[in-house]
N, CA, C and O atoms as a Maestro MAE file, in Angstrom:
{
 s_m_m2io_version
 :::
 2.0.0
}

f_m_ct {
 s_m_title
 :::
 protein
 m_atom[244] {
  # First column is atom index #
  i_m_mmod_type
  r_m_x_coord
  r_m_y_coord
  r_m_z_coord
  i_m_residue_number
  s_m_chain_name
  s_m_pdb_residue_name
  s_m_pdb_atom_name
  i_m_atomic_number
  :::
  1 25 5.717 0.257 -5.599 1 A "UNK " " N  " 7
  2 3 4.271 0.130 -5.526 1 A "UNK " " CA " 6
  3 2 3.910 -1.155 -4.773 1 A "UNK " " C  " 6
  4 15 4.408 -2.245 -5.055 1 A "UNK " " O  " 8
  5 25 3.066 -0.972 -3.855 2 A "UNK " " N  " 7
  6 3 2.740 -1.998 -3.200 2 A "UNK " " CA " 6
  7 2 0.832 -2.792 -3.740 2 A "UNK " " C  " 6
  8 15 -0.324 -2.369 -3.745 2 A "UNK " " O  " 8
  9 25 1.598 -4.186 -4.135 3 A "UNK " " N  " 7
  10 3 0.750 -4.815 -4.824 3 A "UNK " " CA " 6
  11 2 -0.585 -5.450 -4.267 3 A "UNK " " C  " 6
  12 15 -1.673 -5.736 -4.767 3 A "UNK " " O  " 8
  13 25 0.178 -5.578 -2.569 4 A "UNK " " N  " 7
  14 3 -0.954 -6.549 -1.302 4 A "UNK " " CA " 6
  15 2 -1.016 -5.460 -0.537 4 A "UNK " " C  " 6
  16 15 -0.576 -4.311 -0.546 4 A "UNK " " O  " 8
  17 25 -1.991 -6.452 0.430 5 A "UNK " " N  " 7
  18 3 -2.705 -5.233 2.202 5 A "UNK " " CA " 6
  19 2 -2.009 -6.218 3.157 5 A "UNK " " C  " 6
  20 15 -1.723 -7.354 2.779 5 A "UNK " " O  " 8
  21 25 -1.756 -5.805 4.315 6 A "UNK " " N  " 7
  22 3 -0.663 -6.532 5.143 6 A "UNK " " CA " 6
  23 2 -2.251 -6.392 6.658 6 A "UNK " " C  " 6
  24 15 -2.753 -5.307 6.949 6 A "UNK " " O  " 8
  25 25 -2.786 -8.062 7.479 7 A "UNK " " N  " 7
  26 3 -3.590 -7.713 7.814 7 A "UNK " " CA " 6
  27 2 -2.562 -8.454 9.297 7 A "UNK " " C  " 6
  28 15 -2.182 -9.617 9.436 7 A "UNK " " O  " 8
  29 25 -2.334 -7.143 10.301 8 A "UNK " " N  " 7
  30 3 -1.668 -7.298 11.748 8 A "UNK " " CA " 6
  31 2 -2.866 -8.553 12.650 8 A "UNK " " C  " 6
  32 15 -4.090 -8.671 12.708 8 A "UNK " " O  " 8
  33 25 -1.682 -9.300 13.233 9 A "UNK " " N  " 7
  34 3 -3.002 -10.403 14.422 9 A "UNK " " CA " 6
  35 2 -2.403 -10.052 15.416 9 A "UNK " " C  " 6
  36 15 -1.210 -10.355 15.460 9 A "UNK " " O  " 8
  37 25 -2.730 -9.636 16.048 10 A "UNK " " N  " 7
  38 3 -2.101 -9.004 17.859 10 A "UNK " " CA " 6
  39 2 -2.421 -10.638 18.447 10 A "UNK " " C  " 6
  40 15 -3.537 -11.134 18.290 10 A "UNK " " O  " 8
  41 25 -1.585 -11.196 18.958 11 A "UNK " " N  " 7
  42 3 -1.326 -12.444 19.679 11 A "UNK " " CA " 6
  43 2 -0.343 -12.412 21.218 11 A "UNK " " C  " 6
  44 15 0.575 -11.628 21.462 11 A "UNK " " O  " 8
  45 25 -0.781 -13.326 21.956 12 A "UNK " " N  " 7
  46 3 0.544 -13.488 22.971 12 A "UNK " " CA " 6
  47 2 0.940 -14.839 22.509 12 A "UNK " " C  " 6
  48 15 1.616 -15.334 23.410 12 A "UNK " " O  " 8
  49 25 0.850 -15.493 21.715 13 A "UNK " " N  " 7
  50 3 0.967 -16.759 21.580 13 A "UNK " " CA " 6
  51 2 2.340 -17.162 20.182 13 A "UNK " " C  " 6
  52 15 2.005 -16.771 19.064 13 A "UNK " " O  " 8
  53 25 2.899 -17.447 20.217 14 A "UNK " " N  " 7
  54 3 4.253 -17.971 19.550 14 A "UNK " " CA " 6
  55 2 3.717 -18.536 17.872 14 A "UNK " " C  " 6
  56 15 3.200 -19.652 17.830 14 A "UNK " " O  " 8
  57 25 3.860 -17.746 16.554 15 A "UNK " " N  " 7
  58 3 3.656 -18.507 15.868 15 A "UNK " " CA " 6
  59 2 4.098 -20.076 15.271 15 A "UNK " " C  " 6
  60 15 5.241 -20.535 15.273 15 A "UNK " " O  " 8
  61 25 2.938 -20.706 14.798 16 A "UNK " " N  " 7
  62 3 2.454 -20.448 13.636 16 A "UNK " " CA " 6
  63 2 1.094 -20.331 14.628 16 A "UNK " " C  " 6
  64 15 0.902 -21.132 15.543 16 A "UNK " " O  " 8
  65 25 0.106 -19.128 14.291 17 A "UNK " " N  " 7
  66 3 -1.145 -19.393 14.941 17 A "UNK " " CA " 6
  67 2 -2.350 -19.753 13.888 17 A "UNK " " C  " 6
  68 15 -2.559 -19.438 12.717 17 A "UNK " " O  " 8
  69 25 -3.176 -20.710 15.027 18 A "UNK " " N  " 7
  70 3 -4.176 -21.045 13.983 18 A "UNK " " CA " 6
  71 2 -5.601 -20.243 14.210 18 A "UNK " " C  " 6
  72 15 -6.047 -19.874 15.296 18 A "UNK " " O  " 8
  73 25 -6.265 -20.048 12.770 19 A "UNK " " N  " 7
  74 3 -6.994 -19.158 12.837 19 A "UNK " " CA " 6
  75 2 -7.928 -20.385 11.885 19 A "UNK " " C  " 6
  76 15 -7.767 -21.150 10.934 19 A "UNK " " O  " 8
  77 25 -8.979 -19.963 12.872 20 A "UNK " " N  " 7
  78 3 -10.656 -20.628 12.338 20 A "UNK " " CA " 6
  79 2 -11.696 -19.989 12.070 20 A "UNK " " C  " 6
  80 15 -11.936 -18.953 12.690 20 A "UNK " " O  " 8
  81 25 -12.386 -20.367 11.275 21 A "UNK " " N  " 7
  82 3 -13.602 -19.766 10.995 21 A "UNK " " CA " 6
  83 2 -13.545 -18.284 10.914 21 A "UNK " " C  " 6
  84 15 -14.503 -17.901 11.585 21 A "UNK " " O  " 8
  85 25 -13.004 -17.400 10.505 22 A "UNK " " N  " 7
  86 3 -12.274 -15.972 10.053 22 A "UNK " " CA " 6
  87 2 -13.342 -15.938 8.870 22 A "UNK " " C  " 6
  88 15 -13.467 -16.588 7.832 22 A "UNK " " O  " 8
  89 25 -13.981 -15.015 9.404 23 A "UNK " " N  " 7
  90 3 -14.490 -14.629 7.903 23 A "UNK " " CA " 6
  91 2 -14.007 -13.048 8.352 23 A "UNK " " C  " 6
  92 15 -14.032 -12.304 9.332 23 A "UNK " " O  " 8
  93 25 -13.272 -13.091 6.066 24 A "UNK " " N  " 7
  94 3 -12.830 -11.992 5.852 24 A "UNK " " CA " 6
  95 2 -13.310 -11.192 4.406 24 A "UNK " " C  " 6
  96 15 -13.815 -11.893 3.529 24 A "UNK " " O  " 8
  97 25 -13.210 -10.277 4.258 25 A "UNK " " N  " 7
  98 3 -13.794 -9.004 3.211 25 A "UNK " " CA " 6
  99 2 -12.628 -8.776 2.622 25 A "UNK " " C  " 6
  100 15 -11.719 -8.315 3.313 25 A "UNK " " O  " 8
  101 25 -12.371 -9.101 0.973 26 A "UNK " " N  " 7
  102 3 -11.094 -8.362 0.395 26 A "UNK " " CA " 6
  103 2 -10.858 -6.732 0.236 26 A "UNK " " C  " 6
  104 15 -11.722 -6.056 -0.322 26 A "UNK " " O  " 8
  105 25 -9.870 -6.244 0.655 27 A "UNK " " N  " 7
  106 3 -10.040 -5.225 0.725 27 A "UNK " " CA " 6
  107 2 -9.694 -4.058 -0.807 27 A "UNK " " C  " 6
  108 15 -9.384 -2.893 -1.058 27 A "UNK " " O  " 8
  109 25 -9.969 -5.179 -1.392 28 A "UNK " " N  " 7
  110 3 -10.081 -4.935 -3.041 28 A "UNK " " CA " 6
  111 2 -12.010 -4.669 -3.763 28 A "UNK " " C  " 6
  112 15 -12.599 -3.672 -4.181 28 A "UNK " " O  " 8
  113 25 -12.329 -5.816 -3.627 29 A "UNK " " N  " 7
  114 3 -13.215 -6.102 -4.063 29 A "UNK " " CA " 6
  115 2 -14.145 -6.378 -2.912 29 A "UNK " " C  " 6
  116 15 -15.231 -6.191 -3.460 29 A "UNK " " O  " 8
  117 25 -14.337 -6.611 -2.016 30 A "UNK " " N  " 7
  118 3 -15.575 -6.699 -0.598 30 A "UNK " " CA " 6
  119 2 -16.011 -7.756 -0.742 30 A "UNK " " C  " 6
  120 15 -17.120 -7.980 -0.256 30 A "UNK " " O  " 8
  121 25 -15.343 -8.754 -1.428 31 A "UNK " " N  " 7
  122 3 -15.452 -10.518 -1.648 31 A "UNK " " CA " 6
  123 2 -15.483 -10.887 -0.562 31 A "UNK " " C  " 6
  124 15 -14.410 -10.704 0.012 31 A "UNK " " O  " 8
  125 25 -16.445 -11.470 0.192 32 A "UNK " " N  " 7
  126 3 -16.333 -12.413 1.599 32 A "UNK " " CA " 6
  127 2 -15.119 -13.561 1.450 32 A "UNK " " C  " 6
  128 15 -14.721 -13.747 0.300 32 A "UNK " " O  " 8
  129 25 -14.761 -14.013 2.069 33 A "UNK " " N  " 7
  130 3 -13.916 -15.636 2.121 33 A "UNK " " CA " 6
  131 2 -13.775 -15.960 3.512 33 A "UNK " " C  " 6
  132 15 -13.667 -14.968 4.234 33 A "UNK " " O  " 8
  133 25 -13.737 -17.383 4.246 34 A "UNK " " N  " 7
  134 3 -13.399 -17.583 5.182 34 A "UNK " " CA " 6
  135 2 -12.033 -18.317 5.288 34 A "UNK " " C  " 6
  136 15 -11.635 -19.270 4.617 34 A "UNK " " O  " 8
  137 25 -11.447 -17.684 6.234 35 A "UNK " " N  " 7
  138 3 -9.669 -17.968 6.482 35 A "UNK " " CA " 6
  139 2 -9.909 -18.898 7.615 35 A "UNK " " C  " 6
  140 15 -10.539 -18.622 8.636 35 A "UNK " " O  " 8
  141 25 -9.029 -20.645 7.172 36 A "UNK " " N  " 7
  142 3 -9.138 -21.770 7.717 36 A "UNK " " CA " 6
  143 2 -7.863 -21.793 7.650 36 A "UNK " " C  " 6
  144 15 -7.528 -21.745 6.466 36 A "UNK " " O  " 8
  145 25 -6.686 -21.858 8.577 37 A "UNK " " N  " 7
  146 3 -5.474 -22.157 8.321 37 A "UNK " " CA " 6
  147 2 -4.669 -21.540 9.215 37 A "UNK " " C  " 6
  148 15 -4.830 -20.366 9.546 37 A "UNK " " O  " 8
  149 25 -3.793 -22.259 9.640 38 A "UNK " " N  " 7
  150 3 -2.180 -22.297 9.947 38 A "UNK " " CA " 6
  151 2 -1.436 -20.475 9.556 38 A "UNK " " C  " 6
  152 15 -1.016 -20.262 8.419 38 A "UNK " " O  " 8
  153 25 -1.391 -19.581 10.418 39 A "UNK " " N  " 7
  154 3 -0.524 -18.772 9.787 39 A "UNK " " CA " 6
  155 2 0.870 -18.228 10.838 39 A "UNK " " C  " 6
  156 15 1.113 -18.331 12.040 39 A "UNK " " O  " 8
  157 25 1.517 -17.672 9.760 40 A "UNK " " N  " 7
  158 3 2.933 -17.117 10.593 40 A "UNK " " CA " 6
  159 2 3.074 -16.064 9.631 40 A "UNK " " C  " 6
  160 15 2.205 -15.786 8.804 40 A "UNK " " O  " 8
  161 25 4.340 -15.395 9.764 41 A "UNK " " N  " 7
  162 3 4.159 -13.912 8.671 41 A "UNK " " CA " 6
  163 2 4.650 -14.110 7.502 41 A "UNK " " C  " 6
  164 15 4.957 -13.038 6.980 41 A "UNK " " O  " 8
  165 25 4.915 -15.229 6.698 42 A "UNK " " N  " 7
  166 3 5.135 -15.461 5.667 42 A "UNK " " CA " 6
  167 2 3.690 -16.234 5.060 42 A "UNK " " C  " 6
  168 15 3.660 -16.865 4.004 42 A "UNK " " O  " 8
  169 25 2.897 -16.095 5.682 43 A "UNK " " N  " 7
  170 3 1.510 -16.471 5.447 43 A "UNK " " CA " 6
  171 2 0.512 -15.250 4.396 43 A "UNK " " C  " 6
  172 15 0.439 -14.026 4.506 43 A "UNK " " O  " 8
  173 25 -0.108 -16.120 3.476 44 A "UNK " " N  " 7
  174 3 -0.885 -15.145 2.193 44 A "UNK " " CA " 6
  175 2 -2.220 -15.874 2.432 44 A "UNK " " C  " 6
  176 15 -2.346 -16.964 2.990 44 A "UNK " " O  " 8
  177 25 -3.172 -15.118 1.934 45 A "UNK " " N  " 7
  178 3 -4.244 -15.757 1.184 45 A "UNK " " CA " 6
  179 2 -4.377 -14.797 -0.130 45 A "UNK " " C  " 6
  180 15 -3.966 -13.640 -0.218 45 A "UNK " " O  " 8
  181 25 -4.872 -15.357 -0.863 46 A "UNK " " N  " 7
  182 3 -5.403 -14.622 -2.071 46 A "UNK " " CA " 6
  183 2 -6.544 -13.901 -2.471 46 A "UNK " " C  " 6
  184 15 -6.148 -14.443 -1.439 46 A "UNK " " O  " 8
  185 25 -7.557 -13.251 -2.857 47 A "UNK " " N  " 7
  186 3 -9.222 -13.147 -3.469 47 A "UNK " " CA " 6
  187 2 -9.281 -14.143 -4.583 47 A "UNK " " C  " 6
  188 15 -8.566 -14.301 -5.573 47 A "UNK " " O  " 8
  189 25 -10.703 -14.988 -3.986 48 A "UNK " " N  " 7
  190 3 -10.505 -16.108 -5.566 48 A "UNK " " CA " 6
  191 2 -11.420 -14.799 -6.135 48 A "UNK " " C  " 6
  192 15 -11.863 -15.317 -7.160 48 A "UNK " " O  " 8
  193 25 -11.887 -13.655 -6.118 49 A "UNK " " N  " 7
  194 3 -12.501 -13.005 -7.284 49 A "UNK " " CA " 6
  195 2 -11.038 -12.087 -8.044 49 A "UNK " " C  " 6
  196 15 -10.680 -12.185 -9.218 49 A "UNK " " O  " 8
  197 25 -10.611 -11.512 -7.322 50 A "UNK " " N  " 7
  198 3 -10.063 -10.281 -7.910 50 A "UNK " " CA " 6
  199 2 -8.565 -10.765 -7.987 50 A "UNK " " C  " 6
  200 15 -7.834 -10.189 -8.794 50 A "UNK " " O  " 8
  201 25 -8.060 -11.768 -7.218 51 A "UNK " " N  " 7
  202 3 -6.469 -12.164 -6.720 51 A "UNK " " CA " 6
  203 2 -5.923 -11.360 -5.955 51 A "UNK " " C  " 6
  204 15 -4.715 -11.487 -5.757 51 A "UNK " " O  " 8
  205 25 -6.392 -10.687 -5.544 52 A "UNK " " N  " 7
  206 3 -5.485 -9.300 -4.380 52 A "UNK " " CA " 6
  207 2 -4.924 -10.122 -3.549 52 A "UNK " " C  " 6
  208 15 -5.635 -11.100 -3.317 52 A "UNK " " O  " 8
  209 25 -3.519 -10.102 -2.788 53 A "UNK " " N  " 7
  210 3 -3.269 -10.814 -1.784 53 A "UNK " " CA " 6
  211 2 -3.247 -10.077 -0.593 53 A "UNK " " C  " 6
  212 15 -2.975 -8.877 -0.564 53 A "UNK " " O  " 8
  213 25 -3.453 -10.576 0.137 54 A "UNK " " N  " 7
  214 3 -3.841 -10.313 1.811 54 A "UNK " " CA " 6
  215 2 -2.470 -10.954 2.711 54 A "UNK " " C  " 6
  216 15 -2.728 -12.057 3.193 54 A "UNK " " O  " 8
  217 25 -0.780 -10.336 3.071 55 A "UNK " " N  " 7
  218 3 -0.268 -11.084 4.106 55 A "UNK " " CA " 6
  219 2 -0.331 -11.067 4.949 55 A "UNK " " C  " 6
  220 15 -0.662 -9.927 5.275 55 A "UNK " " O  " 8
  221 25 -0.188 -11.870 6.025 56 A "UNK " " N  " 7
  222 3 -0.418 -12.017 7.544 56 A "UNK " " CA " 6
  223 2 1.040 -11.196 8.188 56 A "UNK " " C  " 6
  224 15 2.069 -11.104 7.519 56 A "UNK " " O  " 8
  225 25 0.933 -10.768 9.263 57 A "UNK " " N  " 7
  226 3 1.875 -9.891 9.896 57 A "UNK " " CA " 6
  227 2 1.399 -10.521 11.948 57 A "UNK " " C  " 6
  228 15 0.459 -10.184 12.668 57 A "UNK " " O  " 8
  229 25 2.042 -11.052 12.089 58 A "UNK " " N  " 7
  230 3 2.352 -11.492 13.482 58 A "UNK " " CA " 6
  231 2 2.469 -10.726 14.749 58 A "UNK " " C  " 6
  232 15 3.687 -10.709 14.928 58 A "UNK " " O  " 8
  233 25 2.069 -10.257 15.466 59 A "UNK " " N  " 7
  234 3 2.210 -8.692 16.126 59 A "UNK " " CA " 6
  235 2 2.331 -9.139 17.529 59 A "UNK " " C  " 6
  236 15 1.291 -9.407 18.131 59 A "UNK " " O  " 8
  237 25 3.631 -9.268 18.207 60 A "UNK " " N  " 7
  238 3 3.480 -10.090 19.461 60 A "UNK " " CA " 6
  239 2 3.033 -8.988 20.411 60 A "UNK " " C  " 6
  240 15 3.704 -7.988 20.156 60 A "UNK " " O  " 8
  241 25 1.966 -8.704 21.641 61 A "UNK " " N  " 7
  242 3 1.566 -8.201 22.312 61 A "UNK " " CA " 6
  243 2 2.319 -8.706 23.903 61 A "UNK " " C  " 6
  244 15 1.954 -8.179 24.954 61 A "UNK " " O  " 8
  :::
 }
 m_bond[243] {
  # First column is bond index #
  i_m_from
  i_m_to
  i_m_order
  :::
  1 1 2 1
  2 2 3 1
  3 3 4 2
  4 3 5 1
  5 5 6 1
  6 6 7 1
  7 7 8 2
  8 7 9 1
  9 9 10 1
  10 10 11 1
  11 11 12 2
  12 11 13 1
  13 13 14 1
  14 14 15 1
  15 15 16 2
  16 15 17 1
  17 17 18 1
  18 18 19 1
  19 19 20 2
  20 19 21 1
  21 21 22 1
  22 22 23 1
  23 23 24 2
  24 23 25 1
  25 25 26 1
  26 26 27 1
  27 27 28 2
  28 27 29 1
  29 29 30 1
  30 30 31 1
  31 31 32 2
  32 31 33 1
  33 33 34 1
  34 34 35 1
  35 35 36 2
  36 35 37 1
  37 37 38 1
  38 38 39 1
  39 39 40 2
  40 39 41 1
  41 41 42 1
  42 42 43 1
  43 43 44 2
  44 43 45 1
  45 45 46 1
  46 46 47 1
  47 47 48 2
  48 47 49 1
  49 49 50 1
  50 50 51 1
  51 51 52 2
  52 51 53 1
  53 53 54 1
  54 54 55 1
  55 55 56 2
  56 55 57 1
  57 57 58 1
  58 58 59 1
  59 59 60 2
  60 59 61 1
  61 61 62 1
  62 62 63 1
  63 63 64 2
  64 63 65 1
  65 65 66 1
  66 66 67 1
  67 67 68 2
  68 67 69 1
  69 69 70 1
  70 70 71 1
  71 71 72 2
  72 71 73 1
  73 73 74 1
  74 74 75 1
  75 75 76 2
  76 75 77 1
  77 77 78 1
  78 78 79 1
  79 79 80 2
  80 79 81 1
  81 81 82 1
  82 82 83 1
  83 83 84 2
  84 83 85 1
  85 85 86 1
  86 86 87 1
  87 87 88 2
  88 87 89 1
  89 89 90 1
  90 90 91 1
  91 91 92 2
  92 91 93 1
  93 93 94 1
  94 94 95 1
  95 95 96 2
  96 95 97 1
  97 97 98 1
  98 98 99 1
  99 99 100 2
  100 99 101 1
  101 101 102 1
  102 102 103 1
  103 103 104 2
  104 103 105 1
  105 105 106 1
  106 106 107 1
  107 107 108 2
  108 107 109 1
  109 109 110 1
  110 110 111 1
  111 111 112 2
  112 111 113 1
  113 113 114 1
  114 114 115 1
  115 115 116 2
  116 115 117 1
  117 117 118 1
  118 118 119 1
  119 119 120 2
  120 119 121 1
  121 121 122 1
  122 122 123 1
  123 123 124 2
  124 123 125 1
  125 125 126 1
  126 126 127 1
  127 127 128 2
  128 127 129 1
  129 129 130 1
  130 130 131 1
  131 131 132 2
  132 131 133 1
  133 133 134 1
  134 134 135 1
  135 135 136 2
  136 135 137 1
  137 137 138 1
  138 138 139 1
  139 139 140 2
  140 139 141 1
  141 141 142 1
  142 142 143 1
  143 143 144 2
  144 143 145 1
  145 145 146 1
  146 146 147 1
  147 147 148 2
  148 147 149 1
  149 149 150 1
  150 150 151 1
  151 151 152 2
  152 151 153 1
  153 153 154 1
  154 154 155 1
  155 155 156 2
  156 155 157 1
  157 157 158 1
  158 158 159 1
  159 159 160 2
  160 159 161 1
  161 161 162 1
  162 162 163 1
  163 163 164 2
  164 163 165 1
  165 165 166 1
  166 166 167 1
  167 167 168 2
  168 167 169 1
  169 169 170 1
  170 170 171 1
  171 171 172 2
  172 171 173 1
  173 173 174 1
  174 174 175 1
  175 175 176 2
  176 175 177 1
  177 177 178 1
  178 178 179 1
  179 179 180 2
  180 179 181 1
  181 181 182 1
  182 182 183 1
  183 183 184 2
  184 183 185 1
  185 185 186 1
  186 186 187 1
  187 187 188 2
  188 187 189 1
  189 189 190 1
  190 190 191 1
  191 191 192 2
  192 191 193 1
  193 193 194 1
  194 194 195 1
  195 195 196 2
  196 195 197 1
  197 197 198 1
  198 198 199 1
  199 199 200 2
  200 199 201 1
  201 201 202 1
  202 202 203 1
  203 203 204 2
  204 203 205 1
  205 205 206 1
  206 206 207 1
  207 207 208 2
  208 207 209 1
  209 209 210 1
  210 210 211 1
  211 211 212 2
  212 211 213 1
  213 213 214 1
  214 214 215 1
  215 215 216 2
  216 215 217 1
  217 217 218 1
  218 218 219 1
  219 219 220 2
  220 219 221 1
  221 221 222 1
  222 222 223 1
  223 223 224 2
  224 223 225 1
  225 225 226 1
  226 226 227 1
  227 227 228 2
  228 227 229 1
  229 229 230 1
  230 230 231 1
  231 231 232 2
  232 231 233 1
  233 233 234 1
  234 234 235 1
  235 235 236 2
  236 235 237 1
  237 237 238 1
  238 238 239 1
  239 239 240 2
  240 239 241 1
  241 241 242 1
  242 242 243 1
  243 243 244 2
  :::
 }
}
């Protein structure tokens, strides 16, 4: 059973990429949050409402 949502970043660019001002929707609960941070594919965020985790997946183009 899969517990998280895995959200793909199509990049040409070499991780770790940084991502600003991301506003994102849990795909649990439709909780807004904005994603400020450093990611590579071992990269999470959480829902501070519900805790669903969200991992990052790196997608080289």
């Amino acid at each position: 059973m899969i517990d998280y949502s895995i959200l793909e970043i199509p990049t040409v660019l070499n991780p770790p990429i940084n991502l600003i001002d991301i506003i994102y929707n849990c795909p649990v609960c439709d909780y807004e949050f904005e994603i400020d941070m450093f990611v590579d594919d071992n990269s999470f965020v959480k829902c501070d409402v519900c805790e669903h985790i969200t991992k990052f997946r790196i997608k080289k183009i």
